[in-house]
C-alpha positions in Angstrom: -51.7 -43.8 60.0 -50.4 -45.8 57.6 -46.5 -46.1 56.2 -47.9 -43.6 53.5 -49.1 -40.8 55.5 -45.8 -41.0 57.4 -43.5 -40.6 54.3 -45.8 -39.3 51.5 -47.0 -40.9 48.1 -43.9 -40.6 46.4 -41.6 -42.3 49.2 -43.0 -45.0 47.2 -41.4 -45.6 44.2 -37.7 -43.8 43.0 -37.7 -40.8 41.0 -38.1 -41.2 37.4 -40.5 -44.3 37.8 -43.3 -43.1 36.1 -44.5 -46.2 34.6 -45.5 -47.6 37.7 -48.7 -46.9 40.0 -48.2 -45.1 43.4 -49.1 -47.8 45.9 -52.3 -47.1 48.2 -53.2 -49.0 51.5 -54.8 -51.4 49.4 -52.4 -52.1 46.3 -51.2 -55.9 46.4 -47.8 -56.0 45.8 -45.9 -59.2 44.7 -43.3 -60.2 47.3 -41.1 -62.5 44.7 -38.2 -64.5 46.2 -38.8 -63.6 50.1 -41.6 -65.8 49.9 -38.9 -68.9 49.2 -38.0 -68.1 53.1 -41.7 -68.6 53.6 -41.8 -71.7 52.5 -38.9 -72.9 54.1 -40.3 -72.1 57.3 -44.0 -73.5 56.4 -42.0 -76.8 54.8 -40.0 -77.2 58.5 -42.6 -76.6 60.4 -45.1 -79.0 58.6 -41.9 -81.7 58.6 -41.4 -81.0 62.4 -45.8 -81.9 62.8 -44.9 -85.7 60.6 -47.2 -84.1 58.0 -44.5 -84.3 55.1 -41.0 -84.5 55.3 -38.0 -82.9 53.5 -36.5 -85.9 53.0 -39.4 -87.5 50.5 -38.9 -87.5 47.1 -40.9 -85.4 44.1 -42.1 -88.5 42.7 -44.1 -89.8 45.9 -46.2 -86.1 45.1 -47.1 -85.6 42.0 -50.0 -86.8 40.0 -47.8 -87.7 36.9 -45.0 -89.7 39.1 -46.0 -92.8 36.9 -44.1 -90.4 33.7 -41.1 -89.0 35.6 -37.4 -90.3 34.9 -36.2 -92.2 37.9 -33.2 -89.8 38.4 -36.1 -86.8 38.7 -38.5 -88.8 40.5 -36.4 -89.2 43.2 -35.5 -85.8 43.5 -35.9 -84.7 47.2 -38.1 -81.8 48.9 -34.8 -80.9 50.7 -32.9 -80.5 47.3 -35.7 -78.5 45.3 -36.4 -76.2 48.7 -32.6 -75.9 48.7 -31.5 -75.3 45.0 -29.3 -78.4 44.9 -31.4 -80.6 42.9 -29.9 -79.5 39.5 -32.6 -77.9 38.0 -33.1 -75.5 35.7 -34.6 -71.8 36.9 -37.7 -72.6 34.9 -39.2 -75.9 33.0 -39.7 -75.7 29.3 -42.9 -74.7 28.4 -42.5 -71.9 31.2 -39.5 -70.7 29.3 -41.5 -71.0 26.0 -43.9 -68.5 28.1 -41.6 -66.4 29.3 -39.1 -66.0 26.1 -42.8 -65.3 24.2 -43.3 -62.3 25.6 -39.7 -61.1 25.8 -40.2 -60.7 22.0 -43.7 -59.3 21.7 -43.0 -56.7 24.7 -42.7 -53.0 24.3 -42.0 -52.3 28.0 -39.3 -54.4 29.0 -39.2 -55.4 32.0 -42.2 -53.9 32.7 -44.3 -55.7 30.2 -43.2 -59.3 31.1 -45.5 -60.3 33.4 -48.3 -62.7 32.5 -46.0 -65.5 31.9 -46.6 -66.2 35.7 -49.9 -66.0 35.1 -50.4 -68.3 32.1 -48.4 -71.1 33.3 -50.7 -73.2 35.4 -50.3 -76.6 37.4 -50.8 -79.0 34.0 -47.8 -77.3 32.3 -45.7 -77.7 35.7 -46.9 -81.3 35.7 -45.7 -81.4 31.8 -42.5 -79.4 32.4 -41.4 -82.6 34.7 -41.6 -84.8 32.6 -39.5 -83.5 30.8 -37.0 -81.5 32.7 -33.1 -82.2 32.3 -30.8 -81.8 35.4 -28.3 -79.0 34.4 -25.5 -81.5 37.0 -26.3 -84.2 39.7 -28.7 -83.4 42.6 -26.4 -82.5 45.6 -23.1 -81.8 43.3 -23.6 -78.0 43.4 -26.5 -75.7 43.6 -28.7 -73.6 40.7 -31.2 -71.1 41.3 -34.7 -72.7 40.3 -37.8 -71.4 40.8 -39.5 -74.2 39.4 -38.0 -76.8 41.7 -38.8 -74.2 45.2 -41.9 -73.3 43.4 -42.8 -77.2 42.9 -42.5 -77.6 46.6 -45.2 -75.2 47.8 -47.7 -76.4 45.4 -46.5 -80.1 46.7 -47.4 -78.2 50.0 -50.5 -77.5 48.7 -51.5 -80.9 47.5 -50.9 -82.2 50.8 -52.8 -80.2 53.1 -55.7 -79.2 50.9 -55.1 -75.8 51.8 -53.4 -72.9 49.5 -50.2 -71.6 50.4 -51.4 -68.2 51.5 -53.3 -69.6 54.2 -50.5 -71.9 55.2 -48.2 -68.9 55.2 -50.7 -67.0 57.7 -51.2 -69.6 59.8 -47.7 -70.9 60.1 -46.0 -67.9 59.8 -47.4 -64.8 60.4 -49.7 -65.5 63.0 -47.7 -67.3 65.3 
């Protein structure tokens, strides 16, 4: 049976947590941050084949490379996957998403969602551009999901594949 008819509906979710659906066998639920150890495994394993490596820099990826500052440019894999690079948790326009619908929400947290969904690869490529270093890549270390989440759409670009399937097949199935 599944983990539900072991522990009943409501081992779901705590008590009081009534704005939120009772999982099923077929909900999707988001994983969030466990799926930066993911992608540190797919980014080894895929250094360890010669197909990338950790040590290249942001600039040799992207399609705008040509309008990155030098200093960002040469940003490496190693220092986005590891939160060194001196980056800020999110770019601008992400922020501009994100603080958008802190103000127009009536369900805080609940209601702050879509920001996630509205941000899409042009504004990431934008948000580079434009991105200032909060201290010196390697100096100390800042959580940024927009430099870990940079890497696996890098990942992305170079295999061709999306990062769910490279997660399967490097991960899980193995």
């Amino acid at each position: 049976g599944c983990l539900g008819d072991a522990i009943g509906a409501e081992g779901f979710r705590s008590e009081g947590a009534e704005l939120v659906e009772v999982p099923t066998e077929t909900s999707m639920l988001e994983i969030g941050s466990v799926s930066k150890t993911y992608l540190g495994t797919v980014i080894a394993a895929l250094d360890q084949q010669g197909v990338i490596s950790i040590e290249d820099p942001l600039g040799k990826y992207l399609p705008n490379a040509a309008n990155l500052r030098p200093e960002i440019a040469a940003l490496t894999l190693r220092e986005l996957s590891t939160h060194s690079a001196g980056l800020p948790g999110t770019g601008d326009i992400h922020q501009g998403f994100l603080q958008e619908e802190i103000r127009n929400s009536s369900l805080p947290p609940l209601g702050i969602t879509t920001h996630w969904l509205r941000y899409q690869k042009e504004h990431l490529y934008r948000d580079w551009e434009t991105v200032e270093q909060t201290h010196p890549a390697g100096t100390n270390w800042f959580y940024s999901p927009f430099g870990i989440g940079t890497v696996g759409h890098i990942l992305e670009l170079v295999t061709g594949r999306d990062y769910e399937s490279l997660v399967r097949e490097i991960v899980c199935e193995p």
